[in-house]
N, C-alpha and C positions, 0 to 999 in steps of 0.2 A: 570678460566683462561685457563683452558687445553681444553678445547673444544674451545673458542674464539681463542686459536690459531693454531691448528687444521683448525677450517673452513679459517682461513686466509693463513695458510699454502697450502691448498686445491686451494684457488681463486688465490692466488698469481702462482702456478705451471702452473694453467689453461691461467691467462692472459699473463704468459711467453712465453709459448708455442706457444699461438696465435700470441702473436709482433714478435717473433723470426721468425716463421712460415712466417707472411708476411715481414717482413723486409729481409728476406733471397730471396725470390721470387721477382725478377725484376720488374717484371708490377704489381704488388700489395705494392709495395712500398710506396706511396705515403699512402695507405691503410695502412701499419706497421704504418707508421709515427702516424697516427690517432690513433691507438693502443696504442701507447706509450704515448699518451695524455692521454689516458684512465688508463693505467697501472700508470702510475705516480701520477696520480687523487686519486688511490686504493694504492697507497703505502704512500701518504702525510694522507691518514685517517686508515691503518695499521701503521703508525710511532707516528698516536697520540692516538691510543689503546696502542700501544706498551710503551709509557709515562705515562699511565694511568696505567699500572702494574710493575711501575717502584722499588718499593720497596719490590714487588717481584719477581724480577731480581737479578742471581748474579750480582758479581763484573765486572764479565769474560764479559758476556752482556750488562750490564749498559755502560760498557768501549766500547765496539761495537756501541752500539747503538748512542751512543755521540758521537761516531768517524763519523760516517753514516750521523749524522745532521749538523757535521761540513764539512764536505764534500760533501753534497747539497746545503747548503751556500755558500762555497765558487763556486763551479762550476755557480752558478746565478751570483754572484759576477761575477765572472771576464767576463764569456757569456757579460753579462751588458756595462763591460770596453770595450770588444773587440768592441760590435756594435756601441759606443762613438765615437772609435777613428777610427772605419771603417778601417778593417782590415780583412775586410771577402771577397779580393778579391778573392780570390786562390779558386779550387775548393776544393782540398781537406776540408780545413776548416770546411764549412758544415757540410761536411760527420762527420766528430769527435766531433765537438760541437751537431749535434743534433743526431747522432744515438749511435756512438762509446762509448761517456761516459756517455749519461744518460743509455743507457743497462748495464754498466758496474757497476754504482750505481745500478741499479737494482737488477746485481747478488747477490751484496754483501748484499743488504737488503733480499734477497731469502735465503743466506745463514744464515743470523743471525736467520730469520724465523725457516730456517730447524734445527738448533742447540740448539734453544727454545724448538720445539718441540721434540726433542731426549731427550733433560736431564726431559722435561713434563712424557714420554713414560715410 
């Protein structure tokens, strides 16, 4: 378990780095965005490693971790509603539905990563 999350800990810092990197940069932008299909791709198959070591997990994490999957859920969920009822005139929208809060889920699944790996350490 400690090396398996270790190298995810590892891949996860690297694919942050890279989405941030182009999502920050103007004209590579569209290039983030492809990133974060990727990054997201690597955190739905670190999130079912991470179920796979679920009973040894503390409490502290198990709690995180269920919080993290309820809060992927819902942001599809409602992404799902919005495009229904067509409500994505504005620009901002966009912007917060698809960069603001799946990076933001992101962090927090980096975080629970990095706090795995500490008490691992």
């Amino acid at each position: 378990m400690k090396n398996t999350i270790k190298i995810l800990t590892y891949i996860n810092r690297l694919l942050m780095f890279f989405t941030c990197g182009l999502l920050i940069s103007f004209y590579l932008s569209l290039y983030g965005m492809y990133a974060e299909i990727l990054l997201g791709a690597f955190h739905v198959l670190a999130t079912l490693v991470l179920l796979g070591f679920w009973t040894k997990l503390n409490d502290v994490e198990v709690k995180r971790i269920a919080s993290y999957v309820i809060m992927v859920v819902l942001y599809f969920t409602l992404w799902y509603l919005l495009n229904i009822t067509g409500n994505t005139d504005s620009f901002y929208i966009p912007i917060i539905w698809i960069i603001i809060i799946p990076m933001s889920l992101a962090a927090y699944l980096t975080f629970i990563l990095e706090k795995i790996k500490i008490r691992l350490t």
